[in-house]
VOVOPA-749023 format. One record per residue (C-alpha): x, y, z; residue number from 0; residue in three letters. Coordinates in steps of 0.001 Angstrom, whole numbers, plus 500000, padded with zeros to 6 digits. Layout:
// residues N
<node><c1>X</c1><c2>Y</c2><c3>Z</c3><num>NUM</num><residu>ALA</residu></node>
...
//
This chain:
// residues 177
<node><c1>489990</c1><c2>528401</c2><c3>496256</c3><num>0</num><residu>UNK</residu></node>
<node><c1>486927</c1><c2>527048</c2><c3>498260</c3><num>1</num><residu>UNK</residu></node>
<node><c1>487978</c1><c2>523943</c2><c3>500680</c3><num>2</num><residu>UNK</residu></node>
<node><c1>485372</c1><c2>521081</c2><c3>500820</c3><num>3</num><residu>UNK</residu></node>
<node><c1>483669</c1><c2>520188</c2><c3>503371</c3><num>4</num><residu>UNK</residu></node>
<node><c1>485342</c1><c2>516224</c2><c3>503277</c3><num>5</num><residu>UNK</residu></node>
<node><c1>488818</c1><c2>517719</c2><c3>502848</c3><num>6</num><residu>UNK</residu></node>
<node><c1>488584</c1><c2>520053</c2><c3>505833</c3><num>7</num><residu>UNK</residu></node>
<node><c1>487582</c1><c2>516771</c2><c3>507649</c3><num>8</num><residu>UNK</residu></node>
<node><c1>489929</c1><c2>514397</c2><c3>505912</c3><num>9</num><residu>UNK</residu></node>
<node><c1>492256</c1><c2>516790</c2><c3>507294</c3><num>10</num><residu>UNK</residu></node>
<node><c1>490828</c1><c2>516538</c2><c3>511002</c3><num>11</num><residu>UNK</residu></node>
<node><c1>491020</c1><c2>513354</c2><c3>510821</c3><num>12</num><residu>UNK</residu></node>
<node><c1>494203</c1><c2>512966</c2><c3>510223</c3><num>13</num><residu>UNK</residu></node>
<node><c1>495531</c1><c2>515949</c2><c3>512535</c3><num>14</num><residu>UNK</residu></node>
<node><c1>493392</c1><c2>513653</c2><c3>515675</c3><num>15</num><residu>UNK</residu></node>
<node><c1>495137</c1><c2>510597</c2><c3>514537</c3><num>16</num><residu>UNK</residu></node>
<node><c1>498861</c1><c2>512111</c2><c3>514233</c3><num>17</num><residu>UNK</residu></node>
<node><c1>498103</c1><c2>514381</c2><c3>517413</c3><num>18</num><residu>UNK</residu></node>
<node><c1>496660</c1><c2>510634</c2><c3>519347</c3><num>19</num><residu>UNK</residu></node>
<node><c1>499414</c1><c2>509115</c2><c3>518189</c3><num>20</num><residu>UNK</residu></node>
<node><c1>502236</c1><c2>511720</c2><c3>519659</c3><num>21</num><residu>UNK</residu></node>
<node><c1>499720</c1><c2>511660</c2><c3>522954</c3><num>22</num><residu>UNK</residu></node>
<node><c1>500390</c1><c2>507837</c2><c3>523391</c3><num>23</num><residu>UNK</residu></node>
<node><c1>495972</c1><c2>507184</c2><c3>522261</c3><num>24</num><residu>UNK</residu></node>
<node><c1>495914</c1><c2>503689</c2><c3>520726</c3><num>25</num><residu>UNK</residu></node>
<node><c1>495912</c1><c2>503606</c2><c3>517427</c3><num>26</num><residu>UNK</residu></node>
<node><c1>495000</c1><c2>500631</c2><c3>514908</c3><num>27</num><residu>UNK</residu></node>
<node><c1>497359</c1><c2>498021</c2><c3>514960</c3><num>28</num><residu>UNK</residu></node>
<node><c1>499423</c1><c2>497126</c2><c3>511675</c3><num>29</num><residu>UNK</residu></node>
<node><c1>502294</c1><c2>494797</c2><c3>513011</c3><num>30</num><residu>UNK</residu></node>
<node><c1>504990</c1><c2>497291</c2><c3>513460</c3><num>31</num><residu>UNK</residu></node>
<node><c1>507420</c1><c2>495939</c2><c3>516333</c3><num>32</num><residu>UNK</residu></node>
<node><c1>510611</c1><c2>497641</c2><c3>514573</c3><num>33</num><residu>UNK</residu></node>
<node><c1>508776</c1><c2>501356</c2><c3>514517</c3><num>34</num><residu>UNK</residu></node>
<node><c1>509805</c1><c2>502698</c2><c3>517887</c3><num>35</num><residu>UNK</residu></node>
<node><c1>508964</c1><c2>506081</c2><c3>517826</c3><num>36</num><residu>UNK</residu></node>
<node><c1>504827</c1><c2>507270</c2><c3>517754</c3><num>37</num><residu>UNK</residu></node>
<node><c1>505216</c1><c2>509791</c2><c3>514905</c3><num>38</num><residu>UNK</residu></node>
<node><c1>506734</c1><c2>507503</c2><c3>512670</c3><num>39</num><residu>UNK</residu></node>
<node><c1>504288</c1><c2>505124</c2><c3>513769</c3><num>40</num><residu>UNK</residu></node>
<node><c1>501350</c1><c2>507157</c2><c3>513032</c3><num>41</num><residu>UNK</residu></node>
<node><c1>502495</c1><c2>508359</c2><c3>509376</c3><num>42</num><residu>UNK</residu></node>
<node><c1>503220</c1><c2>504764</c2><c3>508376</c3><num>43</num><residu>UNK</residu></node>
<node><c1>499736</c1><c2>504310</c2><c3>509890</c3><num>44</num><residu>UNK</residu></node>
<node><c1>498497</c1><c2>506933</c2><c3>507854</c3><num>45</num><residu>UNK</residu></node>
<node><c1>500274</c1><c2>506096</c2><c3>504654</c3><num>46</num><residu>UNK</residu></node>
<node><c1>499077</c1><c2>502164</c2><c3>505139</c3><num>47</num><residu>UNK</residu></node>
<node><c1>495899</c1><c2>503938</c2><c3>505363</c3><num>48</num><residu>UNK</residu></node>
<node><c1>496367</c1><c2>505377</c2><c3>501818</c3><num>49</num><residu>UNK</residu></node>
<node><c1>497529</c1><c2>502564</c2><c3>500347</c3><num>50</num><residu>UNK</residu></node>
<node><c1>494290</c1><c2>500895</c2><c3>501407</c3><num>51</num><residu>UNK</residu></node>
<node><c1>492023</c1><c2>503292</c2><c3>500365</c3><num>52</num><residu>UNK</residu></node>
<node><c1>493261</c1><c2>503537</c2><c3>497220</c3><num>53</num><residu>UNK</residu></node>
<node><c1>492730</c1><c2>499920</c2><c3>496386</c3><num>54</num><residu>UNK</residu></node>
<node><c1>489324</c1><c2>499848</c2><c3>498191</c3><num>55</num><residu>UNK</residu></node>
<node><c1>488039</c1><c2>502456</c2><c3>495872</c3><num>56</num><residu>UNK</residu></node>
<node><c1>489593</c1><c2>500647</c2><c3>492439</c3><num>57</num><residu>UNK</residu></node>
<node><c1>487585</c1><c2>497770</c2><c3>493808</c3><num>58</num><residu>UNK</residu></node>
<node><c1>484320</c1><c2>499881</c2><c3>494474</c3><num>59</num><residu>UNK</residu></node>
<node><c1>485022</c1><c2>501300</c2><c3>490716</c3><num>60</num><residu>UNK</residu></node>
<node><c1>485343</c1><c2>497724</c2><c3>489121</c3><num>61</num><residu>UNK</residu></node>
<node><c1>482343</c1><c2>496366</c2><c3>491143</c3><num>62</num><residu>UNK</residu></node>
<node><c1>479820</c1><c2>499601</c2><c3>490330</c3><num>63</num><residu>UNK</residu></node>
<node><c1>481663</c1><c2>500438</c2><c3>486829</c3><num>64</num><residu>UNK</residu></node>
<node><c1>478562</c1><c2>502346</c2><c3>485148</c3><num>65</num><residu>UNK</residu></node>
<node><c1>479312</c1><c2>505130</c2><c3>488878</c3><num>66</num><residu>UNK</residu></node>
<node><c1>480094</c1><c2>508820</c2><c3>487639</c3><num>67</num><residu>UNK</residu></node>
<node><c1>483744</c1><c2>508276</c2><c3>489254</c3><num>68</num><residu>UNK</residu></node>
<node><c1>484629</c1><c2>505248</c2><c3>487378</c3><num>69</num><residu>UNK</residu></node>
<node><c1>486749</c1><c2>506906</c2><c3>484968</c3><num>70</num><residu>UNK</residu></node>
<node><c1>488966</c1><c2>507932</c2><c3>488493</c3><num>71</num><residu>UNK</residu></node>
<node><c1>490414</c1><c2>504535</c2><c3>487991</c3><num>72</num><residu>UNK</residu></node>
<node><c1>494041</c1><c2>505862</c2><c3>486517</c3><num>73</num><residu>UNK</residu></node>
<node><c1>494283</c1><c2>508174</c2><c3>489245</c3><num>74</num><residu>UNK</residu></node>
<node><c1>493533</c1><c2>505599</c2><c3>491893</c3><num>75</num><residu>UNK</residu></node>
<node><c1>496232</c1><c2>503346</c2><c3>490359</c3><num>76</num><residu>UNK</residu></node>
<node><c1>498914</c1><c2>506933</c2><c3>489869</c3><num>77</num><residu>UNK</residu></node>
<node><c1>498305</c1><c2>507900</c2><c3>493305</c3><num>78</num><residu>UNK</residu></node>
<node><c1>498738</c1><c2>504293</c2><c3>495077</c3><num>79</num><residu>UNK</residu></node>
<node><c1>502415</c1><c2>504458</c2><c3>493320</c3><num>80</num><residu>UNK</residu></node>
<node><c1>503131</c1><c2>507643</c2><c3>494676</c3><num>81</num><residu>UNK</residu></node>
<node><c1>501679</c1><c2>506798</c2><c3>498144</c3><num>82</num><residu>UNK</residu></node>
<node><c1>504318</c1><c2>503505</c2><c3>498403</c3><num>83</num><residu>UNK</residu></node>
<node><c1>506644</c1><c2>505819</c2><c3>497048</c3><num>84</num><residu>UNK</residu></node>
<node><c1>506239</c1><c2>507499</c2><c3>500541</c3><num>85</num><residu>UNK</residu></node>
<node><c1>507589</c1><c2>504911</c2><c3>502316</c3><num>86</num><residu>UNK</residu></node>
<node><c1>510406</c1><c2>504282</c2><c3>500235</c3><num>87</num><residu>UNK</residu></node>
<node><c1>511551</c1><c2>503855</c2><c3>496594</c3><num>88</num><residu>UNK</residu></node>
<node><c1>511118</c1><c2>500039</c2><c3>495306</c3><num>89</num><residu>UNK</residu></node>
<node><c1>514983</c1><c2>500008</c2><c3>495264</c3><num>90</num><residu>UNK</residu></node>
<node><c1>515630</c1><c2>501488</c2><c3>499054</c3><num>91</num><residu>UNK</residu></node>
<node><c1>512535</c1><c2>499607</c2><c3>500182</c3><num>92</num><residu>UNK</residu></node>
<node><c1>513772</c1><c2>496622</c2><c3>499080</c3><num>93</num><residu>UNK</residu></node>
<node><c1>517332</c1><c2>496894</c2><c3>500759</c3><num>94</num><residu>UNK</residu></node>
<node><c1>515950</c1><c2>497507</c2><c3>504293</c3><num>95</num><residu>UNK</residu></node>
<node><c1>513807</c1><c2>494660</c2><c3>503973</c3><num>96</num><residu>UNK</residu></node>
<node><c1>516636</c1><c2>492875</c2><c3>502552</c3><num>97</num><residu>UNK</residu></node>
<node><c1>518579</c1><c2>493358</c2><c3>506215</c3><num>98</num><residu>UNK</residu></node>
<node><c1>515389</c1><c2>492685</c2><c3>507791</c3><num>99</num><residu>UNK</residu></node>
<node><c1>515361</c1><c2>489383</c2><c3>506838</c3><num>100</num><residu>UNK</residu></node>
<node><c1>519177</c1><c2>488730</c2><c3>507412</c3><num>101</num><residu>UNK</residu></node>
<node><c1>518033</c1><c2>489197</c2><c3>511180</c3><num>102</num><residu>UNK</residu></node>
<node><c1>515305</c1><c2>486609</c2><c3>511079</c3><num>103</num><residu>UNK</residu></node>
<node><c1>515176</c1><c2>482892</c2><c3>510905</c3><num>104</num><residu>UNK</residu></node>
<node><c1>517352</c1><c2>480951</c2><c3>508821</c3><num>105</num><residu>UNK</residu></node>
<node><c1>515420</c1><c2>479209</c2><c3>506865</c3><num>106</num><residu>UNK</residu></node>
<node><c1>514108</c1><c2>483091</c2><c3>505265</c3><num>107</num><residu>UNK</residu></node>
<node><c1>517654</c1><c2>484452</c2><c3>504788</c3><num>108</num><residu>UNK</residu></node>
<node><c1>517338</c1><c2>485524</c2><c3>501045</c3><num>109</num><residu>UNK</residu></node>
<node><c1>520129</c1><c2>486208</c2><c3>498923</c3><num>110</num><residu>UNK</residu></node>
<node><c1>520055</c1><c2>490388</c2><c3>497278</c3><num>111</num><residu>UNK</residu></node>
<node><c1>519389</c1><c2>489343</c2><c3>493785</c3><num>112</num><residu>UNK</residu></node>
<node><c1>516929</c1><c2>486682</c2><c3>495046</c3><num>113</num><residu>UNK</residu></node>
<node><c1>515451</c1><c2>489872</c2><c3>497023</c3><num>114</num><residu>UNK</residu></node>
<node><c1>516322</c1><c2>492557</c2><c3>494131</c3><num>115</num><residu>UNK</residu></node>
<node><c1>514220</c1><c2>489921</c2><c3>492245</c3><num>116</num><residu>UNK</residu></node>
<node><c1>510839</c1><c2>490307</c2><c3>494295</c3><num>117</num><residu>UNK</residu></node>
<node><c1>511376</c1><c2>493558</c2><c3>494225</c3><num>118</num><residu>UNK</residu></node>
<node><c1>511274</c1><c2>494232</c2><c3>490681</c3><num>119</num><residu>UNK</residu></node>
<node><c1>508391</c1><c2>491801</c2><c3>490395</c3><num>120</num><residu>UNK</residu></node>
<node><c1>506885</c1><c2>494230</c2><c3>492869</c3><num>121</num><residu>UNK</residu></node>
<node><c1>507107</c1><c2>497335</c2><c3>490960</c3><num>122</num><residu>UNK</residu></node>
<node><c1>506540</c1><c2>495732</c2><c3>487590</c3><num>123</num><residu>UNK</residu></node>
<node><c1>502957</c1><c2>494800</c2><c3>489246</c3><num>124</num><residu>UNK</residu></node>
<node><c1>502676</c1><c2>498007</c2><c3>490433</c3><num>125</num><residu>UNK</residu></node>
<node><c1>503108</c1><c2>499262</c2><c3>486415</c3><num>126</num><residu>UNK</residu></node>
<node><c1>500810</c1><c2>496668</c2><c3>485353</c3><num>127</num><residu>UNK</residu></node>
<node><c1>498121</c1><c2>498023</c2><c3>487754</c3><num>128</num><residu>UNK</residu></node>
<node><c1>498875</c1><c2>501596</c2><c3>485996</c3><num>129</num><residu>UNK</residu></node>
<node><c1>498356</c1><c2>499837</c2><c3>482499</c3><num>130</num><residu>UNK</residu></node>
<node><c1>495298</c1><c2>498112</c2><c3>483545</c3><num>131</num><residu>UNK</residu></node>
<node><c1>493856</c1><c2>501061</c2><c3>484906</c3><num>132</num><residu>UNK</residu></node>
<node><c1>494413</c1><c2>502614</c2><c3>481578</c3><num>133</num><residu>UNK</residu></node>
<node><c1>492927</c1><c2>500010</c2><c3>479542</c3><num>134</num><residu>UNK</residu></node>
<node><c1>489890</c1><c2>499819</c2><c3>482008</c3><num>135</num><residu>UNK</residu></node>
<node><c1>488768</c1><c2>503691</c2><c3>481558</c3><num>136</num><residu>UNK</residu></node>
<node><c1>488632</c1><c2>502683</c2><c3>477610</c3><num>137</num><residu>UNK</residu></node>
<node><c1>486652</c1><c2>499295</c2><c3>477946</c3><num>138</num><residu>UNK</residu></node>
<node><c1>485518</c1><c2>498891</c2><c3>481818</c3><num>139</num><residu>UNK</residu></node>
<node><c1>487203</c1><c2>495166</c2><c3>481935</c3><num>140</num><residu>UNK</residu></node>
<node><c1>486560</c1><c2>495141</c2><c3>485648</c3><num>141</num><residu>UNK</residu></node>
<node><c1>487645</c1><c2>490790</c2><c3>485251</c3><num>142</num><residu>UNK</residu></node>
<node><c1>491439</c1><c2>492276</c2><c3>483933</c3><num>143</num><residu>UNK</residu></node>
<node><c1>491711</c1><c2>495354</c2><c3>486193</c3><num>144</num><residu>UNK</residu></node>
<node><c1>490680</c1><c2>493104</c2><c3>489166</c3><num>145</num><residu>UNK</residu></node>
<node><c1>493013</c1><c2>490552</c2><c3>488564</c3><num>146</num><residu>UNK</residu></node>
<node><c1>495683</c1><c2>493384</c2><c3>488396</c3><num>147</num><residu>UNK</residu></node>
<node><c1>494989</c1><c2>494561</c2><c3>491722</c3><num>148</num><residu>UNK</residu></node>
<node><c1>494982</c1><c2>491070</c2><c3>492867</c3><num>149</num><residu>UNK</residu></node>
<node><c1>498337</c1><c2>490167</c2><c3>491628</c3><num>150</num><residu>UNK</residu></node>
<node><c1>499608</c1><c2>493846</c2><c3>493209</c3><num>151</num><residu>UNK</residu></node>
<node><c1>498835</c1><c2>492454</c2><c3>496527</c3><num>152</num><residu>UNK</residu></node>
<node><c1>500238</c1><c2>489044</c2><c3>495893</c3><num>153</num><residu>UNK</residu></node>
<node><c1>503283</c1><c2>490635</c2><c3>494973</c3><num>154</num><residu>UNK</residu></node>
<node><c1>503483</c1><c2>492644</c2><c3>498081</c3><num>155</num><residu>UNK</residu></node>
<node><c1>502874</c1><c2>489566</c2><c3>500066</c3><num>156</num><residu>UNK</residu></node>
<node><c1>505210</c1><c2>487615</c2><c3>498604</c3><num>157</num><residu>UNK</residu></node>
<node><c1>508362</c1><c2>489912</c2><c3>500069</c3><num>158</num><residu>UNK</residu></node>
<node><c1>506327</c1><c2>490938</c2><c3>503393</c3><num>159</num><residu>UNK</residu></node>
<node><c1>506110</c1><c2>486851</c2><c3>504018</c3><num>160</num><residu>UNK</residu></node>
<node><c1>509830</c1><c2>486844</c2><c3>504077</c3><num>161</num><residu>UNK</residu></node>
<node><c1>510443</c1><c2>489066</c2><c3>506583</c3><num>162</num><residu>UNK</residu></node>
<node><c1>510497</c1><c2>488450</c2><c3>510277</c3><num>163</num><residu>UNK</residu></node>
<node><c1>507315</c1><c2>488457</c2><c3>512204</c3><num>164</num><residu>UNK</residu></node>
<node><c1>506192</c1><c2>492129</c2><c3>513031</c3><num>165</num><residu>UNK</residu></node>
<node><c1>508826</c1><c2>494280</c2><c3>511146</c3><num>166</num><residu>UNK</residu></node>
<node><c1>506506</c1><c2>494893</c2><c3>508567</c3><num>167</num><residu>UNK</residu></node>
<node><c1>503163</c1><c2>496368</c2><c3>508215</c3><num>168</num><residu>UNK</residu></node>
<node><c1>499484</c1><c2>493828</c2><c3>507573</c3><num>169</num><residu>UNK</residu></node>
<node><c1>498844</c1><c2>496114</c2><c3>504635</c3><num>170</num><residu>UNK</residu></node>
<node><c1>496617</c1><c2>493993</c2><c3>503165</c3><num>171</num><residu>UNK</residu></node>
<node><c1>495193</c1><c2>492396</c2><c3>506624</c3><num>172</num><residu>UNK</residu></node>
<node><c1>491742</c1><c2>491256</c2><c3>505813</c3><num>173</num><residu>UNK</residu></node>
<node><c1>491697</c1><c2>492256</c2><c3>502258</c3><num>174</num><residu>UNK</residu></node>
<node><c1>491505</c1><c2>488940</c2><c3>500181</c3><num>175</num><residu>UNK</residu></node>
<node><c1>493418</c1><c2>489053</c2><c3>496909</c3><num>176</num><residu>UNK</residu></node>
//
């Protein structure tokens, strides 16, 4: 099977980042004080990276719905659950946030249920971006599948504000929901 031309440099790309990363090269900056060593670092980087993409593109869909990739939409939406899948499941990615916070400030400290709570909200938006996605490939609502990827990244903000400064990553660091 023939590679592409942007898949053999997709693939570059991220080779030079991993490789810069393991070298000590900056890379781009995504608040991650508790990631101590570089290759971890640079395949959070590169799954943050995903993450982003992912939702960029749903946006590009909604805001240029009559494009010949619009109907790419449920696999955008699939494939941004897998990607946070990467970094944990909702239920183990929730419990080491959950200690995360028990080492911040105070005034954070969560109970687990109120935590197990978020999460769940979490992954239920995650769902509902699935389901919008569906609905938009029948009837292009770009108003409903926006405001689905808006309240995704709410929901992801509202457990990320909890924690202490710099143990988790700006995933959504100059994207407005």
């Amino acid at each position: 099977m023939p590679v592409s031309l942007n898949a053999t440099r997709a693939a570059a790309l991220s080779i030079g980042l991993t490789l810069g990363a393991l070298a000590g090269a900056p890379a781009p900056a995504i608040a991650t004080d508790h990631v101590k060593d570089p290759r971890d670092l640079a395949y959070l980087e590169h799954v943050v990276a995903i993450l982003r993409a992912h939702v960029l593109s749903m946006r590009g869909i909604i805001s240029e719905s009559d494009m010949k990739y619009a109907d790419n939409m449920v696999r955008h939406a699939e494939a941004f659950e897998r990607a946070f899948g990467m970094v944990g499941p909702m239920d183990w990615h929730a419990a080491k946030a959950f200690q995360k916070t028990q080492k911040g400030d105070a005034a954070n400290k969560m109970t687990e249920d109120q935590f197990d709570e978020l999460a769940e909200a979490s992954y239920q938006k995650v769902l509902g971006l699935k389901r919008a996605a569906k609905r938009y490939t029948r009837d292009k609502d770009g108003e409903r599948m926006g405001s689905a990827v808006d309240s995704m990244i709410k929901s992801c903000g509202a457990c990320h504000s909890k924690m202490p400064k710099g143990t988790v990553p700006s995933v959504w660091k100059g994207m407005k929901p």
